[in-house]
matplotlib code that plots the C-alpha trace (Angstrom):
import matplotlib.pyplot as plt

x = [-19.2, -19.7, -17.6, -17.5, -15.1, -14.6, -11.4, -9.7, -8.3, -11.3, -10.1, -7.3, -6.4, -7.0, -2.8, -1.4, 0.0, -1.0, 1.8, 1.7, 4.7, 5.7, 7.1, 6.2, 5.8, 3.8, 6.7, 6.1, 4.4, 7.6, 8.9, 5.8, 5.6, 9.3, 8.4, 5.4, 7.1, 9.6, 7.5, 5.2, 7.6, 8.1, 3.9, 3.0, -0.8, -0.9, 0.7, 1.1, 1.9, 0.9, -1.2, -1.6, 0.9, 0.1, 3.4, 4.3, 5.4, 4.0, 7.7, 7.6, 6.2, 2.9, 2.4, 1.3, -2.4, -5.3, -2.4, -0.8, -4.0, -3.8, -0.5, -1.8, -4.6, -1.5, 0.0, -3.5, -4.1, -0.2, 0.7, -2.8, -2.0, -4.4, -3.5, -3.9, -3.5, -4.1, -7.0, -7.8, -11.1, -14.1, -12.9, -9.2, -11.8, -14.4, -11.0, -9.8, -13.4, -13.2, -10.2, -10.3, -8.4, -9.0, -8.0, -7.9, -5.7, -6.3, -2.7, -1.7, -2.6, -6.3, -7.0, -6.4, -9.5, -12.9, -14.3, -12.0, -12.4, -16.2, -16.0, -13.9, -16.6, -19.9, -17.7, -17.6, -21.1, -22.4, -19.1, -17.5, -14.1, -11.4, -10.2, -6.5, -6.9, -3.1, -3.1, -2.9, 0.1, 0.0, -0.2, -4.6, -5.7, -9.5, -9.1, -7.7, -10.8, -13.1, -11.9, -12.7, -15.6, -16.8, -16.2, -17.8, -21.2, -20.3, -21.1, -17.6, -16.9, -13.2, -10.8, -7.6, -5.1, -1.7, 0.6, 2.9, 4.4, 3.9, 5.4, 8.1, 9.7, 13.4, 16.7, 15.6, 16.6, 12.8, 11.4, 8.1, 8.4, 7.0, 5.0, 4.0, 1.7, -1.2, -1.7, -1.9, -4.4, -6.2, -6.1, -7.2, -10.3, -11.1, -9.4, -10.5, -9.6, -6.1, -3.3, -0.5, 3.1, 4.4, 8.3, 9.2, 7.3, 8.1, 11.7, 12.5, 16.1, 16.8, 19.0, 16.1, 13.6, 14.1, 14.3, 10.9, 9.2, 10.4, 9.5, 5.6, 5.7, 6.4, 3.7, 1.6, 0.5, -1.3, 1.1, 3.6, 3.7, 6.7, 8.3, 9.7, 11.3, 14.0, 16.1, 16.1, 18.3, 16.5, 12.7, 11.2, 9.8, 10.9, 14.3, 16.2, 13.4, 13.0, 14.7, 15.1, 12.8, 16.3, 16.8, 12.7, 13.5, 16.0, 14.6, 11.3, 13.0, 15.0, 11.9, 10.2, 6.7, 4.9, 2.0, -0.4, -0.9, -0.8, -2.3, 1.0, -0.1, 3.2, 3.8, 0.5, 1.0, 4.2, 2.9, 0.3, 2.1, 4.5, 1.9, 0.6, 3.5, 3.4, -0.8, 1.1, 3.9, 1.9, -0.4, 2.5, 3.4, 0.0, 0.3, 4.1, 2.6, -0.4, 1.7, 4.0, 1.3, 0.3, 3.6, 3.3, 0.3, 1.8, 4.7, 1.9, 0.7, 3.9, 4.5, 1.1, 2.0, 5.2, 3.7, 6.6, 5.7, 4.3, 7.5, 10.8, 12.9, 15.8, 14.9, 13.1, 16.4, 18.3, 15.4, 15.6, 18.6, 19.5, 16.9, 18.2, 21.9, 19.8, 17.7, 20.8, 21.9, 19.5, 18.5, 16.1, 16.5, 16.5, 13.6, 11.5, 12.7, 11.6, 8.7, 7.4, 9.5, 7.4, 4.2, 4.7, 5.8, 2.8, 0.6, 2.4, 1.8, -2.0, -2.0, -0.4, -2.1, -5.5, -4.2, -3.3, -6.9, -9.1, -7.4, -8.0, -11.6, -11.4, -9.8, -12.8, -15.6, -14.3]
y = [-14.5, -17.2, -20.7, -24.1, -26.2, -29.8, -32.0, -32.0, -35.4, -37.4, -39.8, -38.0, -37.5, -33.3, -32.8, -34.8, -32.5, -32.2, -33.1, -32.5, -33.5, -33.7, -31.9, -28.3, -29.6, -32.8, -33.3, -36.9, -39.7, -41.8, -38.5, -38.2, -42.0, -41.8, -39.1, -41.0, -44.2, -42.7, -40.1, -43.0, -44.7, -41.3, -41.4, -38.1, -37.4, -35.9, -36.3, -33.0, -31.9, -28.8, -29.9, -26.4, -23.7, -19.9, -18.7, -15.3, -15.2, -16.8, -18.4, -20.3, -24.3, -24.0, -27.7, -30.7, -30.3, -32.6, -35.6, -35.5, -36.2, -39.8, -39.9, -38.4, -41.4, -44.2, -42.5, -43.0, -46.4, -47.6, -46.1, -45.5, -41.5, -39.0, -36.5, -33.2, -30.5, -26.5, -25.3, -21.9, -22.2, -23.9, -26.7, -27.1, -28.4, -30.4, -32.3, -33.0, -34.3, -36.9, -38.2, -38.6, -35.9, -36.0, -32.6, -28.8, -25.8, -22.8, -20.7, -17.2, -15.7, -17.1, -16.1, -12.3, -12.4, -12.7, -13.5, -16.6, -17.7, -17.7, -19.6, -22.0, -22.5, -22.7, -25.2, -27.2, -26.3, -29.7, -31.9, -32.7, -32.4, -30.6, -27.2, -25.3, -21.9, -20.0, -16.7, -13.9, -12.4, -9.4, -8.9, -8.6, -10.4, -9.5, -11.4, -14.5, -14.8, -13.0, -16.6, -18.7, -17.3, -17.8, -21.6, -21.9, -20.2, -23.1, -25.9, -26.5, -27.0, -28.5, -26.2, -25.2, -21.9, -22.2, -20.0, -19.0, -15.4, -12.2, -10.6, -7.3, -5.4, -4.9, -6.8, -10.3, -13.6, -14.9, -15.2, -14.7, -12.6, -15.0, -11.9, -14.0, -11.9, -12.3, -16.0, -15.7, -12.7, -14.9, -17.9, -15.6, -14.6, -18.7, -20.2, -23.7, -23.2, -25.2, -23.0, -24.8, -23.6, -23.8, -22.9, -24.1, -20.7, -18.7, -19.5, -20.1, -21.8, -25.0, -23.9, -22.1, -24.4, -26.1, -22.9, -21.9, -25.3, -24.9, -21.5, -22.7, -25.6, -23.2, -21.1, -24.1, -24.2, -27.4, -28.6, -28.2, -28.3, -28.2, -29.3, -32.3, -33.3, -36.7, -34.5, -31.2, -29.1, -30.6, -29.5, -27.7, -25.3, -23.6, -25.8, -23.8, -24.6, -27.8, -31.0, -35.2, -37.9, -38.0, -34.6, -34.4, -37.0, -35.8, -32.6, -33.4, -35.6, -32.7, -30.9, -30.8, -30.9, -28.8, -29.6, -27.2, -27.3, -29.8, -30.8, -30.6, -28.3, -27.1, -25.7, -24.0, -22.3, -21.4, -19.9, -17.7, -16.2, -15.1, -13.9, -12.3, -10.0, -9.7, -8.0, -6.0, -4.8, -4.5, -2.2, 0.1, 0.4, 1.5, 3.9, 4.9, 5.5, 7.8, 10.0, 9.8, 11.0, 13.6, 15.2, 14.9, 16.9, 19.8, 19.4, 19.8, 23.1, 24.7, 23.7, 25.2, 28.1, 28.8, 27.4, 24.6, 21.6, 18.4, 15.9, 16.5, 14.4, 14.9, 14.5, 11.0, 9.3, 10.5, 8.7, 5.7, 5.1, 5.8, 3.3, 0.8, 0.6, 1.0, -2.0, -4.5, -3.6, -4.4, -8.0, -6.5, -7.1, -3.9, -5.0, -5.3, -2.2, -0.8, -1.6, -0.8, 3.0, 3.3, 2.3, 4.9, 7.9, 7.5, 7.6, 11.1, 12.2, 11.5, 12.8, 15.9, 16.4, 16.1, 18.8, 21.4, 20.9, 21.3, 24.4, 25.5, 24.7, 26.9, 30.0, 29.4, 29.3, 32.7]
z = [-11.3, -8.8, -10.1, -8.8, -10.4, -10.9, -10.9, -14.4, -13.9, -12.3, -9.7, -8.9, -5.7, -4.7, -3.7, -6.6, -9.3, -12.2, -14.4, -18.6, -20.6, -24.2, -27.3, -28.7, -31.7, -33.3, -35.6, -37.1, -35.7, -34.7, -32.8, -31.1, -29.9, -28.6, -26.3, -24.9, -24.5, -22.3, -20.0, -19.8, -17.6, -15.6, -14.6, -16.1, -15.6, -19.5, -22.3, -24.9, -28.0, -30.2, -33.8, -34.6, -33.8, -34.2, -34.8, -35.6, -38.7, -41.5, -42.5, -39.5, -39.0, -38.2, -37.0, -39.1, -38.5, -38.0, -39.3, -35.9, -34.0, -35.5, -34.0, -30.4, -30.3, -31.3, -27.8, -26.0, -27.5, -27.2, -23.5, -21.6, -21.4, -21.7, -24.6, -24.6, -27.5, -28.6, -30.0, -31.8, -33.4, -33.8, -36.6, -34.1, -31.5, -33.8, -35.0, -31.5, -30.6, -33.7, -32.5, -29.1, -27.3, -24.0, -22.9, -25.1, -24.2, -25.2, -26.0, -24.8, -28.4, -28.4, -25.1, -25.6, -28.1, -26.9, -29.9, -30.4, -26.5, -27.5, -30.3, -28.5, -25.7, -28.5, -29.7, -27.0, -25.2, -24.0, -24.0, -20.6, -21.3, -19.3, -21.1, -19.8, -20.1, -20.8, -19.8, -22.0, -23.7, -21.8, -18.1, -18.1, -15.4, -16.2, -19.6, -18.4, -16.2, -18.9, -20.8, -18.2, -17.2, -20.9, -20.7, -17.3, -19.1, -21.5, -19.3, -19.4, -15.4, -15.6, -15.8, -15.2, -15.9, -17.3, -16.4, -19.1, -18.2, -19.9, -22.8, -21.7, -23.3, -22.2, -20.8, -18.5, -18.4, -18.9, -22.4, -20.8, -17.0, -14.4, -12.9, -9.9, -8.9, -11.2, -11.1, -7.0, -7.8, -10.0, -6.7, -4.5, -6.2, -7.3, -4.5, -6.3, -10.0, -10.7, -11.5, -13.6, -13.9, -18.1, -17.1, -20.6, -22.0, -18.9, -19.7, -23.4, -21.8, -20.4, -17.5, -15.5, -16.0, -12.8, -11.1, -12.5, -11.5, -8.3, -7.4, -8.6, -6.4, -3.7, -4.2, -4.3, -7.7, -8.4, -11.2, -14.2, -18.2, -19.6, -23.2, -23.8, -27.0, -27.9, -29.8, -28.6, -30.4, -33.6, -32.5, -35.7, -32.9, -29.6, -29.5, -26.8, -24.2, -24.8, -22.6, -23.3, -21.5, -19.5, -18.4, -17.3, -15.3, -13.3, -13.3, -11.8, -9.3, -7.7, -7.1, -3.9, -4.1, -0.6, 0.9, 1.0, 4.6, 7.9, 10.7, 13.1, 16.1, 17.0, 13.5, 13.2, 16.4, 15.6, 12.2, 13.7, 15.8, 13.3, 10.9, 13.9, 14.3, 10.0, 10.7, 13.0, 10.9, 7.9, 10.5, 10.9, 7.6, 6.9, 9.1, 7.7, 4.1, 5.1, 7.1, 3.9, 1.8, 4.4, 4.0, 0.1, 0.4, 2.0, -0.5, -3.5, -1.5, -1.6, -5.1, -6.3, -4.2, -5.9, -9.2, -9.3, -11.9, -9.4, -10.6, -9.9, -12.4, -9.9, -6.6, -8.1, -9.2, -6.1, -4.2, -5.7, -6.3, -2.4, -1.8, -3.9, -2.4, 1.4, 0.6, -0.5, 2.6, 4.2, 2.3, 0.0, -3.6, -6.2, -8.2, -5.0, -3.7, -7.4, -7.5, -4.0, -4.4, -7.5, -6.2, -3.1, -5.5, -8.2, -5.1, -3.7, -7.0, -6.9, -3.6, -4.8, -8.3, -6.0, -3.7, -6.6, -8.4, -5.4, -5.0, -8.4, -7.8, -4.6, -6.8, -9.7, -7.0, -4.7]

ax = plt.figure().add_subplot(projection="3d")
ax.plot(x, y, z, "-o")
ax.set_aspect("equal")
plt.show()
């Protein structure tokens, strides 16, 4: 599907980031107006804080409700910033609307259900107003668009993703892996949608947070959201992740912000020439891997000859981990060379498993 998209902010300027800051958590009206007064000084673009929080369980504060959006109009009225809060369903938007809310998210757990993404956009059929679309919980790339493409059929023409990680199950230092990968999938295929970095849910700590940003900025995202609370430690919700108005500030000023591109002709020589020899490179390992394959179907033949099971439990773990003390070595860092060694052997194994049916289909047909 064919989208054209439209500036969330309008007015502003195509390479500015997009910057949304504020608490987790609407707690109580004075909490909420302490934040904005101090990241008003600091020129965010929005200000945000969650009305209505899906939480997991039910034991758990579930946010104050349509109460706080009086509170999110004070902050429009008191500091001029646009305000910006979660919605789940149809009434979460109709309440926003009433009050003034000037831009809707829609969180990781909405967006994994159709039926709630489409409520969302019926919701908000006919109303220019700027929706953020997180991605889903899990790593589903065709959902997250399958959302936005929903809102687009909407009439909704300003949006932007969020990037907030994806859930995994085992030991890493995220609360939320980064998996970097999908949201510069996702900017391939809509070079034009803005793509914005939330390190606070990507890492559920303060001490990575910068890190995170960082890392975004590099891969030219077009801006950050991240949590922002006067009291941290006290936050009703998500407390670990959470920073002061102080610590944003001197956060976001040790981040370098890249330009997407520039006109100096020295560098851009200078960078094709290099990628130049990367074409080349990545022509040869081409080449590499299909001889690799090659050889792995031979191997296959000899196992189906000798009727020898296809993996080898064994020969797998002495591969990789030889691999893995070869690439430090050689700069290469373990979960690259992981990933890439498991890429290769699941495609030997295709190559094989093909190998050992046709021949079965030769046996059935002589």
């Amino acid at each position: 599907m064919e989208m054209t998209f439209r500036p969330i902010l309008e007015g502003k300027p195509a390479n500015e980031p997009i910057i949304i800051a504020g608490p987790c958590s609407a707690e109580t009206e004075a909490q909420v107006l302490l934040t904005a007064r101090e990241l008003a000084q600091q020129q965010i673009s929005i200000y945000r804080a969650g009305i209505w929080k899906p939480r997991t369980r039910p034991n758990s504060f579930e946010g104050v409700g349509a109460e706080g959006l009086k509170w999110l109009r004070h902050v429009k009225e008191e500091t001029g910033l646009k305000v910006c809060t979660e919605v789940a369903n149809t009434q979460h938007v109709f309440e926003s609307l009433k009050y003034g809310i000037d831009v809707l998210w829609i969180g990781a757990r909405t967006t994994v259900n159709p039926f709630s993404v489409q409520e969302i956009a019926d919701a908000v059929k006919g109303v220019d107003i700027p929706v953020l679309v997180k991605n889903p919980i899990n790593p589903d790339l065709k959902l997250w668009i399958g959302a936005i493409e929903r809102l687009y059929k909407a009439g909704i023409t300003r949006i932007a993703a969020i990037h907030r990680g994806f859930s995994y199950h085992g030991d890493t230092k995220y609360r939320n892996v980064p998996r970097w990968q999908i949201p510069i999938d996702l900017k391939r295929q809509f070079p034009d949608l803005p793509i914005i970095c939330d390190n606070s849910h990507i890492c559920g700590r303060r001490d990575i947070l910068q890190a995170v940003a960082q890392k975004a900025m590099d891969l030219n995202f077009n801006g950050l959201m991240t949590e922002v609370h006067p009291h941290p430690d006290e936050a009703w919700s998500d407390a670990e992740q959470q920073i002061t108005p102080a610590q944003y500030k001197e956060m976001m000023a040790r981040i370098v912000f890249r330009m997407p591109t520039t006109d100096d002709m020295e560098f851009l020589e200078n960078l094709e020439h290099l990628r130049h020899e990367i074409d080349e490179l990545d022509e040869e390992l081409l080449n590499l891997l299909s001889h690799r394959m090659k050889l792995a179907e031979r191997i296959g033949e000899y196992k189906k000859r000798n009727n020898i099971s296809i993996l080898q439990a064994s020969r797998w773990n002495e591969i990789l981990e030889r691999a893995v003390i070869k690439g430090r070595i050689k700069g290469l860092s373990e979960e690259f060379v992981t990933v890439v060694l498991k890429a290769i052997h699941q495609e030997s194994i295709n190559h094989q498993a093909s190998v050992m049916n046709r021949q079965d289909v030769d046996a059935m047909k002589g």
